[in-house]
Backbone as numpy.savetxt, mean C-alpha at the origin, in Angstrom:
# Nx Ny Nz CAx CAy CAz Cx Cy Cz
-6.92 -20.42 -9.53 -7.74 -19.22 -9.53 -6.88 -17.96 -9.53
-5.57 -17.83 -8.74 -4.96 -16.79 -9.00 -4.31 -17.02 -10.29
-4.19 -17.56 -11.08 -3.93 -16.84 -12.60 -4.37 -16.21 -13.43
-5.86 -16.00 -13.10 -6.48 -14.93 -13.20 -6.26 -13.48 -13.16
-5.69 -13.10 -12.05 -5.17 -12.18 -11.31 -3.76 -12.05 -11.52
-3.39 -12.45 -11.81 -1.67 -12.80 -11.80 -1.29 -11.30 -12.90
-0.35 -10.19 -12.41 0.15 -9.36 -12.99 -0.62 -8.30 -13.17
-1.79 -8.58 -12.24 -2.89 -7.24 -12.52 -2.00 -6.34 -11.54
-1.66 -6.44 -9.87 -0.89 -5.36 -9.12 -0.04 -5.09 -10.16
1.20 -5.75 -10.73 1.66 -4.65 -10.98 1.40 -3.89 -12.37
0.62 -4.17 -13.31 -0.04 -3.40 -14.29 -0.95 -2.01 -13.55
-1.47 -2.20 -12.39 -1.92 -1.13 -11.44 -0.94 -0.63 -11.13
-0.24 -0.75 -10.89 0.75 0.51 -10.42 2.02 1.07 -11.48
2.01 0.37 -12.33 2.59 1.13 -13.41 1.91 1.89 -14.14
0.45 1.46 -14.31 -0.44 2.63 -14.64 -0.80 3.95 -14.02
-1.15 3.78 -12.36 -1.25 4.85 -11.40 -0.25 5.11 -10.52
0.97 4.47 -10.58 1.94 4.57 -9.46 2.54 5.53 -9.79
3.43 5.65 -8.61 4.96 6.28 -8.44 5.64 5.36 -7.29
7.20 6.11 -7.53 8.12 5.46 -6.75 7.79 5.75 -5.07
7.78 5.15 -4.33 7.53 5.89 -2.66 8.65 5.19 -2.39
9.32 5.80 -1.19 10.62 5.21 -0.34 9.39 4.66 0.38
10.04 3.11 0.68 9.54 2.32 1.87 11.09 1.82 2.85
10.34 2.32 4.21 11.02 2.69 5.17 10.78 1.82 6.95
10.76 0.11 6.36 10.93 -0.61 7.16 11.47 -0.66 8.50
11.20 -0.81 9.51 11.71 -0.86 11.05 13.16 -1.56 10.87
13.09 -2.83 9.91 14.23 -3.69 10.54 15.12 -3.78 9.08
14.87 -2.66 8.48 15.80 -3.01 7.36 16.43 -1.68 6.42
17.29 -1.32 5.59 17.19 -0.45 4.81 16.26 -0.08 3.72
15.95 1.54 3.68 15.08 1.88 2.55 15.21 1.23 1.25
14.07 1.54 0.87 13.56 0.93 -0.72 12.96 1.92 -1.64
13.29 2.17 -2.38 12.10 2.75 -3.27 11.30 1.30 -4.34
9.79 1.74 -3.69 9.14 0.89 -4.38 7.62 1.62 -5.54
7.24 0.97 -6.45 6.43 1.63 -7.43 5.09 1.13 -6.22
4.22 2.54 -6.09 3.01 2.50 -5.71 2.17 3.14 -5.63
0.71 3.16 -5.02 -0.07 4.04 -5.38 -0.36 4.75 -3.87
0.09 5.88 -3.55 -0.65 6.80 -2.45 -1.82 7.91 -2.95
-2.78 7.57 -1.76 -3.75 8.31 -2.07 -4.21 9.33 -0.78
-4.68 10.59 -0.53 -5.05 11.17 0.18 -6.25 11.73 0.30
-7.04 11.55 -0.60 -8.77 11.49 -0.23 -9.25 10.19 0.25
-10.40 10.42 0.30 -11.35 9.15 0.61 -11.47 8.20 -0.10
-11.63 7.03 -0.08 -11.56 5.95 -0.60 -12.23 4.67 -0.46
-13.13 4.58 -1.11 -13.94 3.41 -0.52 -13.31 1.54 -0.98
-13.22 0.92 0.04 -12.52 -0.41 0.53 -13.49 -1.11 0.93
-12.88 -2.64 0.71 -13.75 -3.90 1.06 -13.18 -4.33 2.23
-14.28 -4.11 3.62 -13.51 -4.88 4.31 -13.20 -6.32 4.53
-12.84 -6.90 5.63 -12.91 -8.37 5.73 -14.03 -9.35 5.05
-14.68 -8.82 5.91 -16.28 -9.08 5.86 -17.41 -8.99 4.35
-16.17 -8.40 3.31 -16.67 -8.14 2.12 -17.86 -6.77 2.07
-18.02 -6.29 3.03 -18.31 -4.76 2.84 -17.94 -3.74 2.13
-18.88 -2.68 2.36 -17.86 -1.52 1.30 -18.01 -0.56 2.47
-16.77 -0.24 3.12 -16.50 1.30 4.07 -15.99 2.17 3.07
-16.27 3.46 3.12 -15.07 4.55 3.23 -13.97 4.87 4.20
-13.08 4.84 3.44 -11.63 5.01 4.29 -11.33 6.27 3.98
-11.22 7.21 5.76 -10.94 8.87 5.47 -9.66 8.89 5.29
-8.60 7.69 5.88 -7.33 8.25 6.56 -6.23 8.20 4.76
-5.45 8.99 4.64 -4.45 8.65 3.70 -3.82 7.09 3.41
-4.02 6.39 2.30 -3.98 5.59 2.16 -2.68 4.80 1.08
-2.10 3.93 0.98 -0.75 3.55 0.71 -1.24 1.84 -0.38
-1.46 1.74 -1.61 -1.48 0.86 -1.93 0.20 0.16 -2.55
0.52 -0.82 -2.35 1.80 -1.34 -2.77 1.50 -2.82 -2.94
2.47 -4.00 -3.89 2.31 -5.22 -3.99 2.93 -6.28 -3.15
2.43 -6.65 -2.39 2.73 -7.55 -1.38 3.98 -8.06 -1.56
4.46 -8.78 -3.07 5.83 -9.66 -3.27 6.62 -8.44 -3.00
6.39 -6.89 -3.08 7.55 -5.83 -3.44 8.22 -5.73 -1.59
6.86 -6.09 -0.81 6.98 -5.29 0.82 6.70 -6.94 1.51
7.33 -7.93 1.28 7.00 -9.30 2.41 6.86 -8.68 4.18
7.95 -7.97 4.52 8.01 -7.60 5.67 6.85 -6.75 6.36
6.07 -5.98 5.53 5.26 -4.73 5.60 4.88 -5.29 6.81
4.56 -4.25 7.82 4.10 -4.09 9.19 3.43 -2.42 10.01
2.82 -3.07 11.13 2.73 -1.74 11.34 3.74 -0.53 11.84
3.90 0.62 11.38 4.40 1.73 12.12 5.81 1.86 11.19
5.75 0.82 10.16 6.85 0.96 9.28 6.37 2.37 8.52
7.12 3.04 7.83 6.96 4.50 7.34 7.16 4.54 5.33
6.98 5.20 5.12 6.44 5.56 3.57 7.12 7.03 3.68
8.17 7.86 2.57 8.14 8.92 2.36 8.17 9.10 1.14
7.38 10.38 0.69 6.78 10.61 -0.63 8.44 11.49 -0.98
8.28 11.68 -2.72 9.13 12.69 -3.28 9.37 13.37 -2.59
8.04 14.50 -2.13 8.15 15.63 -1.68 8.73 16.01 0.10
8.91 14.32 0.36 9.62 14.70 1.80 8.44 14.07 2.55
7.07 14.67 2.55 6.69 14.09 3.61 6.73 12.69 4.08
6.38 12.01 5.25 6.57 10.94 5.69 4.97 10.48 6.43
5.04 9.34 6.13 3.14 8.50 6.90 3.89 7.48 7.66
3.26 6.53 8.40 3.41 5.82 9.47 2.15 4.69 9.18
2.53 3.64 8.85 1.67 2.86 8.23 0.74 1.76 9.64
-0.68 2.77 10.07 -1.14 2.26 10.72 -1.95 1.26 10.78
-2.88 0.56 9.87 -3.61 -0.48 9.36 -3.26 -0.91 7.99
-3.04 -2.36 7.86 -2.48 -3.20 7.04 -4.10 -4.08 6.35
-4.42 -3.83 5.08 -5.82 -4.70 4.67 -5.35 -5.57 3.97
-5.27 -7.17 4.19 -4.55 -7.80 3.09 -5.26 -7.88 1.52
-4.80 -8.54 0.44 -5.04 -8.13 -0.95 -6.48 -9.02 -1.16
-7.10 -9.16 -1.92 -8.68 -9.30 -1.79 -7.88 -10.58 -2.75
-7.24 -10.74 -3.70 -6.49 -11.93 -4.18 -5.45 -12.54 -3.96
-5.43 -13.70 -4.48 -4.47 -15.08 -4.09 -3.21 -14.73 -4.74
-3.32 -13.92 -5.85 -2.11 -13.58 -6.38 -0.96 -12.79 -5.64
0.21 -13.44 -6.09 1.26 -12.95 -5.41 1.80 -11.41 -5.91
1.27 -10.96 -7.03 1.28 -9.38 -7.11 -0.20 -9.15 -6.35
-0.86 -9.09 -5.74 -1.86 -8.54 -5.59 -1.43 -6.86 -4.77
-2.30 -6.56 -4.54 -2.02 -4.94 -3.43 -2.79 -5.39 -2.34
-1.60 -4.93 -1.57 -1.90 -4.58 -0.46 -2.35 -3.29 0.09
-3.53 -2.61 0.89 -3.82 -1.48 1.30 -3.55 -1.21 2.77
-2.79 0.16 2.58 -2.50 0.31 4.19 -2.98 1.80 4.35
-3.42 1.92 5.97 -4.32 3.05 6.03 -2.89 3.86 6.76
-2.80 4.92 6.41 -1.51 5.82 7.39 -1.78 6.85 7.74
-0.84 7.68 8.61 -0.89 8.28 10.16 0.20 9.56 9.27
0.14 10.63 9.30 1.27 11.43 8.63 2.25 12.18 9.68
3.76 11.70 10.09 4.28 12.24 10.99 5.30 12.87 10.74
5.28 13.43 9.48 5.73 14.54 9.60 5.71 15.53 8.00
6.04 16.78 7.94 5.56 17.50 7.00 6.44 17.16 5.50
């Protein structure tokens, strides 16, 4: 069933991405291709719901971030930096899929 899916993350983010530094607790930076977003955003939760999500949000492909965790950090081009507070895993089996993380912005 995930071959279905297979190469859709990263066709998504070469279409809407950019590079973000990812900025792991236990390891050196990365720049990885992804999608940050800062409006609202409506997400499936667990439960297969549809919420809106207010907080700034961080999509990236799971194979790119294995380690991804919370409170690990994201800084954009422009300097600022988020704090990656909720982790949603990818709604597919595929090993590109995206991962969505909701973040915390700590600093300008």
């Amino acid at each position: 069933m995930s071959g279905l899916f297979e190469g859709m993350g990263a066709t998504l983010t070469a279409l809407f991405g950019v590079p973000v530094s990812y900025l792991p607790q236990g390891g050196p930076a990365r720049d990885v291709p992804s999608i940050f977003r800062e409006e609202q955003v409506e997400a499936e939760d667990p439960e297969g719901r549809i919420v809106l999500v207010m907080a700034p949000t961080w999509r990236v492909r799971r194979d790119l971030v294995p380690e991804l965790a919370r409170r690990d950090r994201i800084r954009l081009a422009d300097g600022r930096i988020y704090e990656v507070d909720e982790i949603w895993p990818p709604a597919t089996p595929a090993a590109d899929a995206l991962t969505r993380c909701t973040l915390r912005k700590v600093a300008p």
